[in-house]
PyMOL CGO cylinders between C-alpha atoms (Angstrom):
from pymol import cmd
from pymol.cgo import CYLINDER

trace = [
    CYLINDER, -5.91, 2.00, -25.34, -6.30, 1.30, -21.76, 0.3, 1, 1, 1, 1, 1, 1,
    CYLINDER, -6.30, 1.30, -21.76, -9.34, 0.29, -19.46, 0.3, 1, 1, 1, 1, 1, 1,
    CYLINDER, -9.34, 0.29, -19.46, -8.50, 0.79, -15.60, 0.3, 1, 1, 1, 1, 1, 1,
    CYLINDER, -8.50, 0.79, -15.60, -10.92, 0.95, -12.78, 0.3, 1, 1, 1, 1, 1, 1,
    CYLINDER, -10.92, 0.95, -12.78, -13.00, 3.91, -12.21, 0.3, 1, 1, 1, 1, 1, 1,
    CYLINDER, -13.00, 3.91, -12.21, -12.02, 6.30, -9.24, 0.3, 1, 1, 1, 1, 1, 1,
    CYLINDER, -12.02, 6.30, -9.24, -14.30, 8.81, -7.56, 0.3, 1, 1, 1, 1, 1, 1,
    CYLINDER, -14.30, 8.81, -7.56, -13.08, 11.71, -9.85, 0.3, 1, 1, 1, 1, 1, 1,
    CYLINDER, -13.08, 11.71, -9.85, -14.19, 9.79, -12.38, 0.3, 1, 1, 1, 1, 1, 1,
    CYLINDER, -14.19, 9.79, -12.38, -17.70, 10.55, -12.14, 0.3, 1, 1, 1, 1, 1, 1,
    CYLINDER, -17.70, 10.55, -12.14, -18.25, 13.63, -13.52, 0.3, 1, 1, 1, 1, 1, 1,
    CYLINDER, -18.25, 13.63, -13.52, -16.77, 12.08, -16.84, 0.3, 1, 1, 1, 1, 1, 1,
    CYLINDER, -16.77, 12.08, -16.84, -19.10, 9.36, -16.39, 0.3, 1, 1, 1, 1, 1, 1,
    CYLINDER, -19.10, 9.36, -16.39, -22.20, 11.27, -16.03, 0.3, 1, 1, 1, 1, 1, 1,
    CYLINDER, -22.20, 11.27, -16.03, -21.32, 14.62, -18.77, 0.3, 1, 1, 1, 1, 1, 1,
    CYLINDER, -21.32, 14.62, -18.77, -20.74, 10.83, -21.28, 0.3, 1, 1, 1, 1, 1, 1,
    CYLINDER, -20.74, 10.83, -21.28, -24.05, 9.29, -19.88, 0.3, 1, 1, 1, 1, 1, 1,
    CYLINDER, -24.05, 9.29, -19.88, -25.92, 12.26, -20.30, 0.3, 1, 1, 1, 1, 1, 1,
    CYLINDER, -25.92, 12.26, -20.30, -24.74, 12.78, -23.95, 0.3, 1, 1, 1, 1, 1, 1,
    CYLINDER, -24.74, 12.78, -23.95, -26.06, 9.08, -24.61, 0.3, 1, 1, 1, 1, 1, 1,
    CYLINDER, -26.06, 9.08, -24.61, -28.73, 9.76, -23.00, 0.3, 1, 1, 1, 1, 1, 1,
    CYLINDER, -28.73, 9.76, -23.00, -29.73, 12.39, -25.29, 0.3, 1, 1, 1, 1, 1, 1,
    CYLINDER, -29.73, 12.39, -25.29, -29.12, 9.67, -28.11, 0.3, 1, 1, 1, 1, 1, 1,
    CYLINDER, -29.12, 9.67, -28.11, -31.43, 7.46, -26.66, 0.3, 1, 1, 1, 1, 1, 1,
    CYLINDER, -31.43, 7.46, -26.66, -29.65, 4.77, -25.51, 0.3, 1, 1, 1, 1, 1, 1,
    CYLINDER, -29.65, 4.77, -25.51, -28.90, 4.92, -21.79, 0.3, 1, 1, 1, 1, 1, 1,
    CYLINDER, -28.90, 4.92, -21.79, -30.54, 5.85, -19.03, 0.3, 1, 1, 1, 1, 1, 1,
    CYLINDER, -30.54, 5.85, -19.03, -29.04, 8.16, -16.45, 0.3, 1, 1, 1, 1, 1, 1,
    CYLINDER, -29.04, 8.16, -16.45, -28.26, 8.20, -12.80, 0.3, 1, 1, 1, 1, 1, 1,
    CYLINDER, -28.26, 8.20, -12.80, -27.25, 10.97, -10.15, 0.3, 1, 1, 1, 1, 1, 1,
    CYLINDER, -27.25, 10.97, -10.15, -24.23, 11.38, -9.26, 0.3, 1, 1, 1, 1, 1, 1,
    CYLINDER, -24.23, 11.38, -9.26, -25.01, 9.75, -5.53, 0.3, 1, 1, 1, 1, 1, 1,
    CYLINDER, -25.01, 9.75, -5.53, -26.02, 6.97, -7.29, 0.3, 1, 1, 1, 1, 1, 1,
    CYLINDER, -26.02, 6.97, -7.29, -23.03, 6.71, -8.98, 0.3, 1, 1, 1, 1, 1, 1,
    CYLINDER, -23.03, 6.71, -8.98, -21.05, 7.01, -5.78, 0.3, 1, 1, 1, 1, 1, 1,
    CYLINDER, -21.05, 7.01, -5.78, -22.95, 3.87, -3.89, 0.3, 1, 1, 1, 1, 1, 1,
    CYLINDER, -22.95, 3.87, -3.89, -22.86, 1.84, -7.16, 0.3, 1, 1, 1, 1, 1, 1,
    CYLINDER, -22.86, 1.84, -7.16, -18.66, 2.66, -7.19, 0.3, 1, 1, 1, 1, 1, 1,
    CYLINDER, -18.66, 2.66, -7.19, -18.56, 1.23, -3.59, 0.3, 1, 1, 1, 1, 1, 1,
    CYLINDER, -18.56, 1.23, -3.59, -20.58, -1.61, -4.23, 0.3, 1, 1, 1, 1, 1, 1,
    CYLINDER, -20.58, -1.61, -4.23, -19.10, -5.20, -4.66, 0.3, 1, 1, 1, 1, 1, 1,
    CYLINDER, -19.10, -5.20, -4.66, -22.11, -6.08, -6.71, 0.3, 1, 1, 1, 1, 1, 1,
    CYLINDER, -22.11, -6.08, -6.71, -20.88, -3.29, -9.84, 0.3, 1, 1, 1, 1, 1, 1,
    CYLINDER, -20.88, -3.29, -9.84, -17.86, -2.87, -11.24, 0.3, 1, 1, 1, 1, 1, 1,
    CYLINDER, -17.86, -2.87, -11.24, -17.31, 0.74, -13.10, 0.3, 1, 1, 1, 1, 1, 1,
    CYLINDER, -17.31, 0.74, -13.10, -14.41, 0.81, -15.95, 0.3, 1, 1, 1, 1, 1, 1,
    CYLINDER, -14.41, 0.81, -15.95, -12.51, 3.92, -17.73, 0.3, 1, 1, 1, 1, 1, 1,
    CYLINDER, -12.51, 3.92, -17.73, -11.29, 3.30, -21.37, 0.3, 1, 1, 1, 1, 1, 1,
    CYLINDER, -11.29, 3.30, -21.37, -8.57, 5.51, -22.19, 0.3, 1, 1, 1, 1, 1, 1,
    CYLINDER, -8.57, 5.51, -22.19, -7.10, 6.41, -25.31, 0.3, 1, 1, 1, 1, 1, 1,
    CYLINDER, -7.10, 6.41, -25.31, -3.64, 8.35, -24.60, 0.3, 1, 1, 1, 1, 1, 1,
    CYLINDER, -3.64, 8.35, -24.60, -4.15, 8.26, -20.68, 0.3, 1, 1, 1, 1, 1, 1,
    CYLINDER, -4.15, 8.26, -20.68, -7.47, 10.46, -21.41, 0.3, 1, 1, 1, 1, 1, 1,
    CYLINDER, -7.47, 10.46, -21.41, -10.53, 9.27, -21.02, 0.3, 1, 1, 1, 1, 1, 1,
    CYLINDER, -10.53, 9.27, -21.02, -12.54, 8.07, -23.60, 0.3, 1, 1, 1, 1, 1, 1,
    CYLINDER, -12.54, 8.07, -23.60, -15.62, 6.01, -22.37, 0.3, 1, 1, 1, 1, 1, 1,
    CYLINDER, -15.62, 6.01, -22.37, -16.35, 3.82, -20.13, 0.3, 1, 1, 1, 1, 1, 1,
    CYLINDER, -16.35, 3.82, -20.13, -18.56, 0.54, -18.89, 0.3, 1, 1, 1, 1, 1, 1,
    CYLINDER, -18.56, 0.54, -18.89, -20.47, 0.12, -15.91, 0.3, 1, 1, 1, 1, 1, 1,
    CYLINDER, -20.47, 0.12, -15.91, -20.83, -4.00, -15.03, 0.3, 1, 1, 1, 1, 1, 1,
    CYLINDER, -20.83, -4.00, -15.03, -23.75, -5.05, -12.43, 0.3, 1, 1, 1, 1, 1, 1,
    CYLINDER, -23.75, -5.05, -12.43, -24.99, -8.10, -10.87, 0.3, 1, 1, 1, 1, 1, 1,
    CYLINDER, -24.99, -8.10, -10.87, -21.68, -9.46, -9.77, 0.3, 1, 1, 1, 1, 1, 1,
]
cmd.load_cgo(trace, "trace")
């Protein structure tokens, strides 16, 4: 397992795994423009887990 910092391309992953949560009921879910400002801001911190260099979930950390 490895967790690395979330790139632009990986937003759609982000959002087709929110979504799916979502659906569960336990997230809420943002556009993907969202997404992109919250990437580029110091104040959020967006991390990939990968299992086998694919991704397998990931954690989005705000109020830094």
């Amino acid at each position: 397992m490895n967790v690395r910092q979330a790139a632009a391309a990986d937003i759609p992953f982000v959002m087709q795994l929110e979504r799916w949560f979502h659906a569960q009921g336990f997230v809420g879910i943002d556009e993907q423009e969202v997404h992109q400002t919250q990437m580029t801001s110091p104040d959020c911190l967006y991390l990939i887990v990968e299992e086998n260099a694919v991704p397998a979930g990931f954690a989005i950390l705000r109020g830094l």
